[in-house]
MOPAC internal coordinates of N, CA, C and O (Angstrom, degrees):
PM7 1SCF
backbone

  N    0.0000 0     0.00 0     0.00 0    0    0    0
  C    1.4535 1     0.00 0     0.00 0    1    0    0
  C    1.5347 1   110.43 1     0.00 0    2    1    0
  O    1.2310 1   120.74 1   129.14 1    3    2    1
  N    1.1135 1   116.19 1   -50.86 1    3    2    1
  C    1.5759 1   116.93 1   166.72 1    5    3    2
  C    1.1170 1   133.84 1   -62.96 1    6    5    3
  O    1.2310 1   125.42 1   169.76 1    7    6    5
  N    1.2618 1   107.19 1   -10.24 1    7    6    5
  C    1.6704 1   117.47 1  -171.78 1    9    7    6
  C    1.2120 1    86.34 1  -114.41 1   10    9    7
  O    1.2310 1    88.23 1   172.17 1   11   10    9
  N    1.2606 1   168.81 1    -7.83 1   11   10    9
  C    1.6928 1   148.94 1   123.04 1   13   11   10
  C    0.9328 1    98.07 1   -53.11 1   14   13   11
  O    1.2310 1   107.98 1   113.98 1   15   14   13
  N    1.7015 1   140.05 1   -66.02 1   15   14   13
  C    1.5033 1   111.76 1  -159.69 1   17   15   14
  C    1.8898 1   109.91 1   -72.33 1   18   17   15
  O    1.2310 1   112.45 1   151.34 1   19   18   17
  N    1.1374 1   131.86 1   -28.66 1   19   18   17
  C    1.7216 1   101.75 1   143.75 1   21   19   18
  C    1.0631 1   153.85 1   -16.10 1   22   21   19
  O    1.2310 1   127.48 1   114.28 1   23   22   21
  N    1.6782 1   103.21 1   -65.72 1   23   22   21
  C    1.0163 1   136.20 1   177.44 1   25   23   22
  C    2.0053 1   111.09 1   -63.16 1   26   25   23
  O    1.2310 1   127.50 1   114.15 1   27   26   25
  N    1.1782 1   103.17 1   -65.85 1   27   26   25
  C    1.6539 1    98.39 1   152.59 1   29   27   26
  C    1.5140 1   127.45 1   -45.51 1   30   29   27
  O    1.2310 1   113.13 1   147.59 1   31   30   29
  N    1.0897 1   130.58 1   -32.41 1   31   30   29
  C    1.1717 1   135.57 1  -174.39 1   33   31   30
  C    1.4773 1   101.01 1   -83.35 1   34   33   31
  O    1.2310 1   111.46 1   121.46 1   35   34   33
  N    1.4908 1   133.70 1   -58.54 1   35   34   33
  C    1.2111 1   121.57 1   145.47 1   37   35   34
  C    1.0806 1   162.54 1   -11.62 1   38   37   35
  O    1.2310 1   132.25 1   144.83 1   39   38   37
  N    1.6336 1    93.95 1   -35.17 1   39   38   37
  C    1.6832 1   120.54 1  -167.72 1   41   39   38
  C    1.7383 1    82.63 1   -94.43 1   42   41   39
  O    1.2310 1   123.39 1   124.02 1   43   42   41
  N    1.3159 1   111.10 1   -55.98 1   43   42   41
  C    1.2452 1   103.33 1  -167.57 1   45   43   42
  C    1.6999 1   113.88 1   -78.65 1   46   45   43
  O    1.2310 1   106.87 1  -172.61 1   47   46   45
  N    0.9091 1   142.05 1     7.39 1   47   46   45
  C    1.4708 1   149.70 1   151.37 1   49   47   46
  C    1.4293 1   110.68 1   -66.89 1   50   49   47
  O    1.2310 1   119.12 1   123.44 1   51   50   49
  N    1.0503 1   119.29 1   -56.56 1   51   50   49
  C    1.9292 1   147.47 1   173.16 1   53   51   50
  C    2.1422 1    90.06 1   -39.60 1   54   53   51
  O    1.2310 1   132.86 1    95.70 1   55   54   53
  N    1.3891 1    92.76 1   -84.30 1   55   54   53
  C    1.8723 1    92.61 1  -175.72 1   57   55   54
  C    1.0632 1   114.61 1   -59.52 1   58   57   55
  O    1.2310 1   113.62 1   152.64 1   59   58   57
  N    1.0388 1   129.67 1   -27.36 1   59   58   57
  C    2.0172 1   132.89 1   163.51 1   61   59   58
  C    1.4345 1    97.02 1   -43.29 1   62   61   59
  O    1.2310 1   123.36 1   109.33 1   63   62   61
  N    1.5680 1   111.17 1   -70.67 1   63   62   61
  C    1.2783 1   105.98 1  -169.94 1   65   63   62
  C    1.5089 1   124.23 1   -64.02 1   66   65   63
  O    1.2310 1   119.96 1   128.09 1   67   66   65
  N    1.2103 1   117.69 1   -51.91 1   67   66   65
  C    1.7104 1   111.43 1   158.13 1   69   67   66
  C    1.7504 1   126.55 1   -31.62 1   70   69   67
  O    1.2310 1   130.97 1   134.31 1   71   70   69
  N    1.3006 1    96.44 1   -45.69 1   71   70   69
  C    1.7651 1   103.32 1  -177.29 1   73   71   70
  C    1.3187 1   100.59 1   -68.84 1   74   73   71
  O    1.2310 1   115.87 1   162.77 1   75   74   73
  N    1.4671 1   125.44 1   -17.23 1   75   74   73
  C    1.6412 1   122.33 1   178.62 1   77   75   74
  C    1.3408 1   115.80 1  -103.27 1   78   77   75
  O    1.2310 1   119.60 1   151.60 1   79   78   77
  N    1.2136 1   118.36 1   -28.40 1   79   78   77
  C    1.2734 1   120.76 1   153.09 1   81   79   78
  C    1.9340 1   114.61 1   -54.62 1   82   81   79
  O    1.2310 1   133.94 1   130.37 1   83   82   81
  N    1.1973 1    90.66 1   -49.63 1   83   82   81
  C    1.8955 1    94.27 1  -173.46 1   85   83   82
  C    1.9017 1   101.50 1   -55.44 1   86   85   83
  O    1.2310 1   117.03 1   127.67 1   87   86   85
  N    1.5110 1   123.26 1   -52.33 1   87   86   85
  C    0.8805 1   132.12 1  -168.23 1   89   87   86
  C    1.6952 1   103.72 1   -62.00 1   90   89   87
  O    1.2310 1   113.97 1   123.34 1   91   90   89
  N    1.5279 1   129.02 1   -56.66 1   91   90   89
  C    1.2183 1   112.67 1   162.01 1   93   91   90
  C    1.5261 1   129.40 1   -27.65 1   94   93   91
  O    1.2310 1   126.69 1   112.92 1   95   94   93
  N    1.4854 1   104.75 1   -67.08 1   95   94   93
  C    1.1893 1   117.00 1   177.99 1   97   95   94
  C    1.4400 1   117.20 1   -28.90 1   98   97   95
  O    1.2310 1   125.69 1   123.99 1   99   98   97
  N    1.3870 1   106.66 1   -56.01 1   99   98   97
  C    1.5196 1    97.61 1  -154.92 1  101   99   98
  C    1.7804 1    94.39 1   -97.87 1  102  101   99
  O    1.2310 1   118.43 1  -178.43 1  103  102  101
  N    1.1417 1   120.59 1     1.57 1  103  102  101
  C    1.5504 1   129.26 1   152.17 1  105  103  102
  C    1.5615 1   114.46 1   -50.99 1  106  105  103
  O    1.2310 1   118.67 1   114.59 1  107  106  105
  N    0.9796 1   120.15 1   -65.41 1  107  106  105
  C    1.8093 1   148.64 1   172.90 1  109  107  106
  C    1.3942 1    96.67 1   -33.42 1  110  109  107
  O    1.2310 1   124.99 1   116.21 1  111  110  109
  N    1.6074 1   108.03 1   -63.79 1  111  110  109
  C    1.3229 1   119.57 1  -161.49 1  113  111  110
  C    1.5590 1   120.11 1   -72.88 1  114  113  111
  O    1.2310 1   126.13 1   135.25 1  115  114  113
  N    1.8005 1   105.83 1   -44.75 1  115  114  113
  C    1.5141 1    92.02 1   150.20 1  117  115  114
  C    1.2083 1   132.69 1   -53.20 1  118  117  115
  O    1.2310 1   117.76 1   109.30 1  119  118  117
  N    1.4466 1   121.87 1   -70.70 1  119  118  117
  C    1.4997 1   104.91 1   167.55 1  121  119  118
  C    1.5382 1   148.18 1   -31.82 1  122  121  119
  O    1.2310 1   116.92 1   160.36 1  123  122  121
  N    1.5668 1   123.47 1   -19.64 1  123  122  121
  C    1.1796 1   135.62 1   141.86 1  125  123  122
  C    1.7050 1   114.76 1   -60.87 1  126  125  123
  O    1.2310 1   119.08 1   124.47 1  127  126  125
  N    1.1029 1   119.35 1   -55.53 1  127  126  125
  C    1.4572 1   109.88 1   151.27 1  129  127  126
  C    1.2136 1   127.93 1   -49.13 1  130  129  127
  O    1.2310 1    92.68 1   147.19 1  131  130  129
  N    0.7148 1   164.21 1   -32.81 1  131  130  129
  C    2.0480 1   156.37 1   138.04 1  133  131  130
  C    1.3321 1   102.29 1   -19.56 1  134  133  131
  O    1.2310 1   127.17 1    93.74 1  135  134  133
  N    1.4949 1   103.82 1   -86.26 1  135  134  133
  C    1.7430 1   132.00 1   144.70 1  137  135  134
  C    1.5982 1   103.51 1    23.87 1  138  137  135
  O    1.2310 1   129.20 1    90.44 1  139  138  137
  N    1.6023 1    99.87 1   -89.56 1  139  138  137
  C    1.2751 1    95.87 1  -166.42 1  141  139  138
  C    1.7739 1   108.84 1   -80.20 1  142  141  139
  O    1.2310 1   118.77 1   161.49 1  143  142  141
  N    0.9966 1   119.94 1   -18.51 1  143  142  141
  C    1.4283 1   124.44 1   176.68 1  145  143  142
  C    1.7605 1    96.77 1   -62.02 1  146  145  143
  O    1.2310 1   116.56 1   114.06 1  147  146  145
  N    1.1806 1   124.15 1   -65.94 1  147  146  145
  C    1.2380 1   108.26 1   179.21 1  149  147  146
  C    1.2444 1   134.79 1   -46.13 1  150  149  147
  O    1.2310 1   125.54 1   133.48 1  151  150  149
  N    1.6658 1   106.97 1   -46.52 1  151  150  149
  C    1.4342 1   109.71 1   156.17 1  153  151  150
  C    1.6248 1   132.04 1   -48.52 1  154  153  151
  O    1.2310 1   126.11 1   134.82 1  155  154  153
  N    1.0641 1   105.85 1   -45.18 1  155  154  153
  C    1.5904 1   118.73 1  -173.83 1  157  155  154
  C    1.7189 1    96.75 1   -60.78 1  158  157  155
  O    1.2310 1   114.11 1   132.64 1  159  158  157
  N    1.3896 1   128.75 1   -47.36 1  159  158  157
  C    1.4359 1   127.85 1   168.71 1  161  159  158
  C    1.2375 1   129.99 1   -81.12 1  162  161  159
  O    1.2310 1   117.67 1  -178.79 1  163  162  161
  N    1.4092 1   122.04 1     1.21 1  163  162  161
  C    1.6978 1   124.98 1   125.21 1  165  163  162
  C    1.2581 1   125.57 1   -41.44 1  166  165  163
  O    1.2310 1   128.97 1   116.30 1  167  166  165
  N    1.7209 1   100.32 1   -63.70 1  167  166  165
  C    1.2401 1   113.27 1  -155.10 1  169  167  166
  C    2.3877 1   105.72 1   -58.89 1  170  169  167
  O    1.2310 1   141.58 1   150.02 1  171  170  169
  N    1.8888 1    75.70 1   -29.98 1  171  170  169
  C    1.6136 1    68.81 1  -172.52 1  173  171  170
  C    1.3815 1   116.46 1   -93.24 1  174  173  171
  O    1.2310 1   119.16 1  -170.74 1  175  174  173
  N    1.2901 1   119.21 1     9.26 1  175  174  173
  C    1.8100 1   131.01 1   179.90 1  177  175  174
  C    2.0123 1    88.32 1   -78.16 1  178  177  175
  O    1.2310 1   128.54 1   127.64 1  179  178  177
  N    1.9882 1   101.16 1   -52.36 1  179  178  177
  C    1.2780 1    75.11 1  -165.11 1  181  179  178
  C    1.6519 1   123.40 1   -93.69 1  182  181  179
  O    1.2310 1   123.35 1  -165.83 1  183  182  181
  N    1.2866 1   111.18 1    14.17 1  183  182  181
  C    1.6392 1   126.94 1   150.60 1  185  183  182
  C    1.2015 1   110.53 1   -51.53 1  186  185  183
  O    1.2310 1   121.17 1   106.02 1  187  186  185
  N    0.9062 1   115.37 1   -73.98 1  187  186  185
  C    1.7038 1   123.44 1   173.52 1  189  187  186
  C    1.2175 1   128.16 1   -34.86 1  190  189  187
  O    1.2310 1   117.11 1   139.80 1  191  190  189
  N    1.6293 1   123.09 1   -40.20 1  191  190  189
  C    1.2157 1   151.27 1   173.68 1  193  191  190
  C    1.3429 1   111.14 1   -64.80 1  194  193  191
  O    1.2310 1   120.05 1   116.77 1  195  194  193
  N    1.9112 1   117.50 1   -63.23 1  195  194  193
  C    0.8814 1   126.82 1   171.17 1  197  195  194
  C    1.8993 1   114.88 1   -53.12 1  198  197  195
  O    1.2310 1   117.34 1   133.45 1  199  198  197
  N    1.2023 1   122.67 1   -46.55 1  199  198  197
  C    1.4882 1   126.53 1   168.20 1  201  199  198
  C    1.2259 1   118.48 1   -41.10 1  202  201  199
  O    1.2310 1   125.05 1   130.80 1  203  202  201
  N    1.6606 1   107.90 1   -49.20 1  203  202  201
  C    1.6094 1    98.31 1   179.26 1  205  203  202
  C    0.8697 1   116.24 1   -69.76 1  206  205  203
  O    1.2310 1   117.82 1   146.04 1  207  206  205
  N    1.6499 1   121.76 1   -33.96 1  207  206  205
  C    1.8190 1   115.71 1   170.77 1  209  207  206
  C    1.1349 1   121.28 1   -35.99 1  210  209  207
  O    1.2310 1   122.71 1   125.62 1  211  210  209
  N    1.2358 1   112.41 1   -54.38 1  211  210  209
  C    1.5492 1   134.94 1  -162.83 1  213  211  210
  C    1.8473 1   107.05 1   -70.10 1  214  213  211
  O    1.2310 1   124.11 1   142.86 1  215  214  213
  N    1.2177 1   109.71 1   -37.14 1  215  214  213
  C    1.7219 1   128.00 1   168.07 1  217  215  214
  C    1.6535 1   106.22 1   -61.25 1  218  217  215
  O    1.2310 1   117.38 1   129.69 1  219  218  217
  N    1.8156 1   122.59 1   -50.31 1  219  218  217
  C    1.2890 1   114.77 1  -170.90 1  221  219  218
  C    1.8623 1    89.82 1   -73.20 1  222  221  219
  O    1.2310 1   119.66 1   152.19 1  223  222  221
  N    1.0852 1   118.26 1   -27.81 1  223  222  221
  C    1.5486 1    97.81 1  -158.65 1  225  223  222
  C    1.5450 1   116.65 1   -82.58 1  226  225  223
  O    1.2310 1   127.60 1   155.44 1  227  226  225
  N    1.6414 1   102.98 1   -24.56 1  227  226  225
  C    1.3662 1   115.09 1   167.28 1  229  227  226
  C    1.6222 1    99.74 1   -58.60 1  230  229  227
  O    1.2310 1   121.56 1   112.15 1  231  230  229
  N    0.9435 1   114.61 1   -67.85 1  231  230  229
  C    1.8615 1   116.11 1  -177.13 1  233  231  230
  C    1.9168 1   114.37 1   -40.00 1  234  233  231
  O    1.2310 1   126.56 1   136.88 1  235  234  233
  N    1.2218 1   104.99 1   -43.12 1  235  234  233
  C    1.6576 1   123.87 1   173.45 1  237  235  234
  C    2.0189 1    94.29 1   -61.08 1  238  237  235
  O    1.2310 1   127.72 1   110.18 1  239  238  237
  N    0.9220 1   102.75 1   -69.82 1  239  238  237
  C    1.4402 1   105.04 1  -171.51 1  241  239  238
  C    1.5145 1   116.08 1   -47.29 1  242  241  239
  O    1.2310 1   118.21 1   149.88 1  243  242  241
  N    1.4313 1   121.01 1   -30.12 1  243  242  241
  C    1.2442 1   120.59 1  -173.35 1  245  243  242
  C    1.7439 1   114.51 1  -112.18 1  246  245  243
  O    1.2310 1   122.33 1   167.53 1  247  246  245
  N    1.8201 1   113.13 1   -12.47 1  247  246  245
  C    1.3875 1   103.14 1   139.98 1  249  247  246
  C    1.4593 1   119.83 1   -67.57 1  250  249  247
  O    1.2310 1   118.00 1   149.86 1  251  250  249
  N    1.2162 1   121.41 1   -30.14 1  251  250  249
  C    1.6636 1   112.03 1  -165.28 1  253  251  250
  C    1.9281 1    94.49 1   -63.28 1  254  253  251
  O    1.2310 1   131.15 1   122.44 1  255  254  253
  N    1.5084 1    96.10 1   -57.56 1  255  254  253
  C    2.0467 1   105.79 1  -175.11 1  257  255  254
  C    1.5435 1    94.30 1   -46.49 1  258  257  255
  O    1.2310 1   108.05 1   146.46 1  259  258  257
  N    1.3325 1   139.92 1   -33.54 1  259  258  257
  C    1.4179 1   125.42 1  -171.84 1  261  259  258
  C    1.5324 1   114.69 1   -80.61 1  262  261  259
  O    1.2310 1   124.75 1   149.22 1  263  262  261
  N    1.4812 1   108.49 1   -30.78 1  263  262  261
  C    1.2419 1   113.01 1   168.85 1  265  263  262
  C    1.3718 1   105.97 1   -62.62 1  266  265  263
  O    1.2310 1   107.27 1   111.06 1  267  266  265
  N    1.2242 1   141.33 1   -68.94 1  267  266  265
  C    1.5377 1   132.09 1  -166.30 1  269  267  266
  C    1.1594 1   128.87 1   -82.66 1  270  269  267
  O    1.2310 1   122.35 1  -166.30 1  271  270  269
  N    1.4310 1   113.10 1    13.70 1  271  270  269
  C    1.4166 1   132.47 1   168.21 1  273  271  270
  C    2.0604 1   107.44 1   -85.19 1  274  273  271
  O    1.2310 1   128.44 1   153.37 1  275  274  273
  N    1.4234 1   101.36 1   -26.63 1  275  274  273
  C    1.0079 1   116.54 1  -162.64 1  277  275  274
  C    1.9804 1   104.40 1   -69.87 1  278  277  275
  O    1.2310 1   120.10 1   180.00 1  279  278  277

């Protein structure tokens, strides 16, 4: 009789701890998801940023060639 109710008491200590382990887990894992979502919409603010640079300088480069073509 005591050695089942152990054994139950065990079993159920054991899935306590898994269900809290599981719940971390997928805690962790959202937060790396935010994570990279935030990052990923950095990364593309400063893509974008960087593009227009690259757009004024193309435009700079080909007034300057129009000037000395002139």
């Amino acid at each position: 009789m005591n050695a089942t109710l152990f054994i139950i008491g065990q079993a159920i200590v054991i899935v306590i701890g898994l269900i809290g382990i599981y719940v971390k887990i997928s805690l962790k894992l959202k937060e790396l998801e935010i994570r990279v979502s935030m990052v990923e919409k950095q990364d593309d603010t400063l893509s974008k940023k960087l593009d227009h640079i690259l757009d004024q300088i193309n435009k700079l480069a080909i007034a300057l060639q129009n000037k000395q073509d002139r």
